[in-house]
C-alpha positions in Angstrom: 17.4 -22.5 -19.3 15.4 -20.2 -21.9 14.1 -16.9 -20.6 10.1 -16.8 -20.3 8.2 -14.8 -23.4 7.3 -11.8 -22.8 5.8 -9.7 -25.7 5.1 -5.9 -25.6 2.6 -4.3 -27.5 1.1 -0.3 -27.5 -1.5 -0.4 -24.9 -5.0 -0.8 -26.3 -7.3 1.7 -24.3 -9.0 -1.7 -22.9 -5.8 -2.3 -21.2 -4.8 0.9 -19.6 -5.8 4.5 -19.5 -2.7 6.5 -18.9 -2.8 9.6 -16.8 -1.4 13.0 -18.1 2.4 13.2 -17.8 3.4 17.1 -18.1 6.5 18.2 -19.2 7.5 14.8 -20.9 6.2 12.5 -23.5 5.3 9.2 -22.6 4.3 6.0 -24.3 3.1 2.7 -22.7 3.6 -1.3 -23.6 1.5 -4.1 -22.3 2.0 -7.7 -22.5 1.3 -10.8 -20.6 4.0 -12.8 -19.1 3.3 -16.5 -18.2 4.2 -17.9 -15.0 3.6 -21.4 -13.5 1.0 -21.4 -10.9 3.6 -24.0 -8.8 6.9 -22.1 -8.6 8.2 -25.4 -7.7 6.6 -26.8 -11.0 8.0 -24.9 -13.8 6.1 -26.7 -16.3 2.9 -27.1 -14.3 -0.5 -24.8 -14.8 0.7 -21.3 -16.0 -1.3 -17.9 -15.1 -1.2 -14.7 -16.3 1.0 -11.7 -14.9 -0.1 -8.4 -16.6 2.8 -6.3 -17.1 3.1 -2.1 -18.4 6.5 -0.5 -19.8 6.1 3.3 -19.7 9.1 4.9 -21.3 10.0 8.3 -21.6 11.1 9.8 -25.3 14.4 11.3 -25.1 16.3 8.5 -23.0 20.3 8.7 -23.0 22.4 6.1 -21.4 19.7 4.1 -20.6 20.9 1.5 -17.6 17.5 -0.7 -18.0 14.3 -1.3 -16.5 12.8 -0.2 -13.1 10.8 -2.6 -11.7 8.4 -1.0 -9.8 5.2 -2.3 -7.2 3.4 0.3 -5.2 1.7 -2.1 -2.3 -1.0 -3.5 -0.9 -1.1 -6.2 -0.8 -4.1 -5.8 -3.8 -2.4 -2.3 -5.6 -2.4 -2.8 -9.1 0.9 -2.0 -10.1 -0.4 -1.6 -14.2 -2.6 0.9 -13.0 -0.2 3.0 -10.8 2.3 3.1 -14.2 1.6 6.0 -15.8 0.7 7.9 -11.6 4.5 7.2 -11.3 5.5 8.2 -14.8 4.3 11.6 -14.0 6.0 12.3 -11.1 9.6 10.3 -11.0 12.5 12.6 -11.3 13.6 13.0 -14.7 16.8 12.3 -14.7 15.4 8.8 -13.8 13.1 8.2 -16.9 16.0 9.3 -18.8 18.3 6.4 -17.8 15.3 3.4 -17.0 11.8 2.4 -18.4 9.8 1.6 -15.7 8.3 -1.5 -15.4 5.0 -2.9 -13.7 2.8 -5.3 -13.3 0.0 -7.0 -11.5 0.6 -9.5 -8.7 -1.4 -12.6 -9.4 -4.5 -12.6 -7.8 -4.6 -8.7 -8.6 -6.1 -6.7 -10.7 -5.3 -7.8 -14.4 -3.1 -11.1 -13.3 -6.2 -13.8 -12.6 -7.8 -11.5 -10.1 -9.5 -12.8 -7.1 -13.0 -11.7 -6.2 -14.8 -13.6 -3.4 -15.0 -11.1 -0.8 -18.9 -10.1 -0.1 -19.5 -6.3 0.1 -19.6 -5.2 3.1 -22.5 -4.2 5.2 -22.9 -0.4 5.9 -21.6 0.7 9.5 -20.4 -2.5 10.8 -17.3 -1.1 12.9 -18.4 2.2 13.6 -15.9 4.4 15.9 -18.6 4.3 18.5 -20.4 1.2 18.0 -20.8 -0.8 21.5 -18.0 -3.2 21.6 -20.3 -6.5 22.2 -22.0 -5.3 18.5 -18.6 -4.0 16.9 -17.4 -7.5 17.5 -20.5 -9.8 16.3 -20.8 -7.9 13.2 -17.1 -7.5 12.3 -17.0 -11.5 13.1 -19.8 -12.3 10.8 -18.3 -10.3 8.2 -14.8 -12.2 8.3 -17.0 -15.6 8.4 -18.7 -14.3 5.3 -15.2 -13.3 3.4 -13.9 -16.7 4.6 -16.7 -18.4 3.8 -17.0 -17.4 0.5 -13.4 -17.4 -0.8 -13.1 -20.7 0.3 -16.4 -22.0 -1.0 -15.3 -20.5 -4.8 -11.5 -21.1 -5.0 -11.1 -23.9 -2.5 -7.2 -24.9 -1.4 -6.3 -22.1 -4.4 -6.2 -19.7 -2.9 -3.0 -20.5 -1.0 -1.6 -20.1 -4.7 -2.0 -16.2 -4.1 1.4 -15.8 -1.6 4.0 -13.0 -1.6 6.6 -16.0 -1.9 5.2 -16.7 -5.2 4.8 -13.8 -6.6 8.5 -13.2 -5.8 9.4 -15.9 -7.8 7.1 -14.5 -11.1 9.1 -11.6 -10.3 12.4 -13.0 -11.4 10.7 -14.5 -14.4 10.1 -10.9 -15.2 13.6 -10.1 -14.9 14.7 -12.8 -17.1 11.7 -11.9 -20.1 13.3 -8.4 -19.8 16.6 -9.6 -20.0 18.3 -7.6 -17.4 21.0 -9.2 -15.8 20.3 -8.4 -12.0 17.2 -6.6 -10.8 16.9 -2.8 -10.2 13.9 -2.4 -8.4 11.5 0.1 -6.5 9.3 -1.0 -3.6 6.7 1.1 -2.4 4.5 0.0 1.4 3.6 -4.2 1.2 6.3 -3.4 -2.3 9.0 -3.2 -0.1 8.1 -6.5 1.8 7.7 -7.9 -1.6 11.6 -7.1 -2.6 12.8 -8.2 0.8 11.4 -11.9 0.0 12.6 -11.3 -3.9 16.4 -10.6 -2.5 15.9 -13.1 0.5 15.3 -15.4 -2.7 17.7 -14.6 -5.0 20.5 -12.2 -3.3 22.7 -12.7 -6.4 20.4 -11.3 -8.6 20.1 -7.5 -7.2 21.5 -4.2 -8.9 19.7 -2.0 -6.8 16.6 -2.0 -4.5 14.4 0.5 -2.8 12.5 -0.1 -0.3 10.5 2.6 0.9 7.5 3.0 3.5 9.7 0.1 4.8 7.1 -3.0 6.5 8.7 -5.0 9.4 8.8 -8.7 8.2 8.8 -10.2 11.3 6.5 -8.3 13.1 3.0 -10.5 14.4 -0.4 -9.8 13.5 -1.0 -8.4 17.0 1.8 -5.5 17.3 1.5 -5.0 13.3 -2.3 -3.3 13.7 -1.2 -2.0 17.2 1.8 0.0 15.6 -0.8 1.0 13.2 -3.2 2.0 15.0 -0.2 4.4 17.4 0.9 5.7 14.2 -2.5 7.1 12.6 -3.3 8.3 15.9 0.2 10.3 16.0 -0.6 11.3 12.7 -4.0 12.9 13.5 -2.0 14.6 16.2 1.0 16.5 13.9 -2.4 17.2 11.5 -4.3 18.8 14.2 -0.5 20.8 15.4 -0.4 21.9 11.7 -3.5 23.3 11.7 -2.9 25.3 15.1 0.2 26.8 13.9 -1.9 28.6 10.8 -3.3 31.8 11.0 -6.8 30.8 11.4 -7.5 27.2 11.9 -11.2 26.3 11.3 -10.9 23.5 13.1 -10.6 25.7 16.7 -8.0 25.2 19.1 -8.3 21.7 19.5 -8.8 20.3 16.0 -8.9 16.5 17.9 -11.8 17.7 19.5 -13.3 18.4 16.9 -13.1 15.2 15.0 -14.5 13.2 18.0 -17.1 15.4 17.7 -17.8 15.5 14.5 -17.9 11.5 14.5 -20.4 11.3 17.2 -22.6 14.0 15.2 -22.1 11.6 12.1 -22.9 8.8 13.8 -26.3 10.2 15.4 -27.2 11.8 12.1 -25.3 10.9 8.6 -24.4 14.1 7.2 -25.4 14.8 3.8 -23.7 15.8 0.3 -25.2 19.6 -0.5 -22.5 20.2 -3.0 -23.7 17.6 -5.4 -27.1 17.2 -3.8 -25.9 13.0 -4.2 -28.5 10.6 -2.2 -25.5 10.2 -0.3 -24.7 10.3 3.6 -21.3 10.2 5.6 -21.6 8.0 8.6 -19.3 8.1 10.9 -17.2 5.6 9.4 -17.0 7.7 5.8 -15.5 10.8 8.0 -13.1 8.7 9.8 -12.0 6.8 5.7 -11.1 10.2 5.0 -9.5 11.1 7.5 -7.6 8.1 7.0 -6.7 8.2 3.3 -5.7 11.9 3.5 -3.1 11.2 6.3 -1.0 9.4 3.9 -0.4 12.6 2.0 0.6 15.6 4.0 -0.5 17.7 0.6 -4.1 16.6 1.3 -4.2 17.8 4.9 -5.4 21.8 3.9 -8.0 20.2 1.8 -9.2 17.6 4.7 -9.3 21.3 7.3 -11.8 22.5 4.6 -13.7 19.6 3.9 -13.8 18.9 8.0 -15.3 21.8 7.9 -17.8 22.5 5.9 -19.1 18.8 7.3 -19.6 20.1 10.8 -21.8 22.9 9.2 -23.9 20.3 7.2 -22.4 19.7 3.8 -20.5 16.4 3.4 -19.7 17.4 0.0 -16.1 18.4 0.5 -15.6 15.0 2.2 -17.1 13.0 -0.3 -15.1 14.9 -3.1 -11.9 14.8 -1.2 -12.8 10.9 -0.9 -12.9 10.5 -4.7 -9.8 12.1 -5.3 -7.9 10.3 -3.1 -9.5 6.8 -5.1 -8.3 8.1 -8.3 -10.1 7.5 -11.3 -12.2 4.3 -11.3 -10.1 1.3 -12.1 -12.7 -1.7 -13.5 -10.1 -3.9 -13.0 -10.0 -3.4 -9.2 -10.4 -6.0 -6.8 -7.9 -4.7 -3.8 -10.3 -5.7 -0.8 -10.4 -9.0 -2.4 -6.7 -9.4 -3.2 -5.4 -7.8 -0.1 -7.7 -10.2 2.9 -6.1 -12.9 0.6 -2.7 -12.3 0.2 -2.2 -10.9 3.8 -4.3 -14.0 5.6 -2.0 -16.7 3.2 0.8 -14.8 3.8 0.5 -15.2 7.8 2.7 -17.2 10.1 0.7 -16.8 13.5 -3.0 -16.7 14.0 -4.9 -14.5 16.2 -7.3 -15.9 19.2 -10.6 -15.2 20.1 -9.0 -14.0 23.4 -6.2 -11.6 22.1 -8.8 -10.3 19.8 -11.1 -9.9 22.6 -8.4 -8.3 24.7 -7.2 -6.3 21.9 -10.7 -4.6 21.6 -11.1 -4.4 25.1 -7.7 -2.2 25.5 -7.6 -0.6 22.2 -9.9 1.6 22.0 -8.6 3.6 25.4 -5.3 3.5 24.1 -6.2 4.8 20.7 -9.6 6.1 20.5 -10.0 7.0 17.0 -8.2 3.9 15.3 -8.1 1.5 18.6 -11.4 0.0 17.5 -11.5 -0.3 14.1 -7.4 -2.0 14.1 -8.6 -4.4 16.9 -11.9 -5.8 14.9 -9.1 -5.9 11.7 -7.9 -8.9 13.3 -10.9 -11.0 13.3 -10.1 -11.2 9.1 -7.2 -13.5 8.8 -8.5 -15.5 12.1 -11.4 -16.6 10.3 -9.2 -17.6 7.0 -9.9 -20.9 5.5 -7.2 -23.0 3.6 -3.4 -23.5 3.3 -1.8 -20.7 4.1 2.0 -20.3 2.5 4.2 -17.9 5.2 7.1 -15.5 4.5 10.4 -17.4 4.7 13.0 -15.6 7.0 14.0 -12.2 5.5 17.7 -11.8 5.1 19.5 -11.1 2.0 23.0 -11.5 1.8 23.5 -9.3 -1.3 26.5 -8.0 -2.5 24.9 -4.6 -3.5 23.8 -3.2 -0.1 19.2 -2.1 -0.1 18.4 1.0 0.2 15.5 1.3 3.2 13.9 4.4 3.0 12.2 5.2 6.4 9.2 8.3 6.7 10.1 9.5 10.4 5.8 10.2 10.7 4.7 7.8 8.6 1.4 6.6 9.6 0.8 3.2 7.8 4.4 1.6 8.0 6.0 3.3 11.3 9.6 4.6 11.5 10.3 1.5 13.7 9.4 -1.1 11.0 12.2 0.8 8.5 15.0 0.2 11.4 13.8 -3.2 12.1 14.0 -4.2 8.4 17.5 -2.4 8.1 18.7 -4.9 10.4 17.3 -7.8 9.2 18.1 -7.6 5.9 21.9 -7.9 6.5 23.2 -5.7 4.1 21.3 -2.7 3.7 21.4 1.2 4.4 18.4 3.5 6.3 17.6 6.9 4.7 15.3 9.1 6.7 13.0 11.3 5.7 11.6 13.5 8.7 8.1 14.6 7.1 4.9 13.1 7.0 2.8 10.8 5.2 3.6 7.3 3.8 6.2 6.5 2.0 9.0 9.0 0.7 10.0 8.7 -3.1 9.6 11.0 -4.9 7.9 13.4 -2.4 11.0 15.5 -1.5 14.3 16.8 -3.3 16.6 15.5 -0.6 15.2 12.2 -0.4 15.0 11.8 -4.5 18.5 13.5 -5.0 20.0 10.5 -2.8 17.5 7.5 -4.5 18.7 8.6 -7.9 22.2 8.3 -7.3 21.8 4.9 -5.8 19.8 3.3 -8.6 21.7 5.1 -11.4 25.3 5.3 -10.1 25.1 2.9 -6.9 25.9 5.1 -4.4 24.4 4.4 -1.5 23.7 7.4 1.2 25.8 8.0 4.2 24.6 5.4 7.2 21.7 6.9 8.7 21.4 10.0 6.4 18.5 12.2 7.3 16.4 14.8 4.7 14.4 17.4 6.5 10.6 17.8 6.0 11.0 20.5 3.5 
């Protein structure tokens, strides 16, 4: 069978906008790679996949390409490129060019966009839990409702399963023998399915920020919603343990507070005197967002802060740098409800979401809410929906799972569940914080880099401290 086409070019500044990369020079290829809407239909209706090769001048001994997808489900991997680029060890980039792309459905790869915007302050924290359900209800309807209505039974052609299988096209157009490949979050679910697929066709895979397969729609956003709140704990410790905290002695306190002040009065930008406001629901996004980063958390005290005194501005700065640049090729919201509701096996009741908001919120009672109205999305979904097959690889070359100990969006639990599962694989643990753990810590990058250059996989159940 002859390998799919896949042409690179120099990036046109259309395409791609690369970060800075200090300390090394790198250049960036685009191309479009066509893949068959039907994976069961090779030469049925084609789509585009949008692909980016960064490469780093100076390589020696280069192995290959590192195929790389940072999550989601709705992450454009073209525009996380040149993010990477700047911040995988060097010895890497010296032996592989990395290699992304968009998903289909995603940002440069046929995009979808059907998802109405939202209306403002629809699952507020403290919103009355008869209200927080109607509205978050009639927003799903809405979502479904309009998907439906624009792409009809097409939209089960945006699935995990198939973008596994443009996946290895990829690896074919780039000619590499077997796959090395780097997972980040929903990435690592991604490569589970990809060597579930074809197990004869991995070198080496990463999974890190490891997501649990198997796991329901109903204990998924209830592990979720235990982790964030675990998270918002070791944040508030950390901020004890300083000097001066100026979040008081009880920095928990202080958010719940500071929520119910949002809520009552949106607090207003003074720094940029923007004819903005932050609701309650804007404090508790940032909170959010800068739990995944433990670097963020001084900046999140400060901006906490200054919000209680009146001045949202540190919030709504932190909030923009957590976005990155703007991306005009972004669809995420759209690409992750669709994805993730095709992508399901079970679907949720009126009466376990019911029950789930009922409970929730007294379990968890700054992310209880908001996880429990989450699962009204995919209940409403309309059209075919493609599941996940069964997850287990049977590769020759044992996976690397890479497991955050604190992470808040893919718990510790789901990287030892997927461990098992997978058949052949190892579990290295990184006890810090945050999500995911490549390349945030020497430990953990000094053992990743050996695996994909050298295959040498850790020790079984090798742990790197925090720091």
């Amino acid at each position: 069978m002859q390998a799919p086409r896949l042409v690179l070019s120099r990036c046109t500044t259309r395409q791609l906008k690369p970060e800075p990369t200090p300390g090394r020079v790198v250049s960036y290829s685009c191309g479009t790679l066509a893949v068959p809407v039907d994976p069961a239909k090779p030469g049925g209706r084609t789509l585009p996949m949008f692909v980016v090769r960064a490469r780093m001048a100076g390589q020696t001994d280069r192995i290959g390409s590192l195929v790389f997808n940072p999550g989601g489900p709705g992450a454009s991997g073209a525009g996380f490129a040149s993010y990477l680029a700047s911040r995988l060890p060097v010895d890497l980039l010296r032996r592989f060019d990395l290699v992304s792309f968009d998903p289909r459905g995603v940002g440069r790869s046929d995009p979808v966009r059907c998802v109405p915007s939202k209306p403002k302050d629809t699952t507020g924290t403290h919103t009355a839990a008869n209200n927080g359900y109607s509205a978050a209800l009639a927003e799903a309807v809405r979502a479904a409702d309009s998907c439906y209505a624009k792409y009809g039974d097409r939209l089960a052609d945006y699935n995990t399963t198939a973008v596994a299988h443009d996946m290895e096209l990829l690896r074919q157009a780039l000619g590499e023998p077997k796959l090395t490949y780097l997972g980040h979050s929903y990435g690592s679910l991604l490569g589970a399915v990809y060597a579930t697929l074809y197990p004869d066709r991995v070198r080496a895979f990463v999974l890190d920020g490891a997501v649990d397969p198997t796991a329901g729609e109903l204990s998924n956003q209830e592990d979720q919603a235990r982790g964030f709140e675990n998270a918002v704990d070791r944040f508030a410790a950390d901020c004890v343990r300083q000097e001066h905290c100026p979040l008081g002695r009880d920095p928990r306190a202080f958010l719940t507070q500071l929520l119910a002040k949002a809520k009552a009065a949106p607090i207003p930008d003074l720094r940029d005197r923007r004819p903005v406001k932050a609701s309650d629901d804007t404090v508790l996004d940032v909170v959010t967002a800068a739990l995944y980063v433990r670097g963020w958390w001084p900046y999140l005290v400060t901006a906490l802060a200054d919000a209680d005194g009146g001045d949202a501005g540190g919030l709504f700065a932190l909030r923009d740098s957590l976005k990155g640049p703007p991306d005009p090729y972004d669809n995420f919201d759209d690409a992750f409800l669709t994805i993730r509701c095709v992508d399901k096996r079970d679907r949720i009741t009126e009466a376990q979401a019911r029950s789930a908001l009922a409970d929730w919120p007294a379990k968890y009672p700054l992310f209880g809410r908001g996880e429990a109205l989450s699962l009204l999305q995919c209940q409403q979904w309309k059209g075919p929906q493609r599941p996940l097959p069964a997850v287990h690889a049977a590769t020759a070359t044992p996976i690397l799972v890479v497991g955050t100990r604190h992470d808040p969006a893919t718990p510790y639990a789901w990287a030892q569940r997927l461990r098992l599962i997978l058949g052949n694989a190892h579990l290295l643990t990184w006890d810090g914080d945050g999500h995911t753990a490549y390349p945030m810590n020497p430990c953990i990058n000094n053992a990743v880099d050996r695996y994909l250059i050298d295959g040498t996989v850790p020790n079984p159940h090798r742990t790197c401290p925090a720091d």
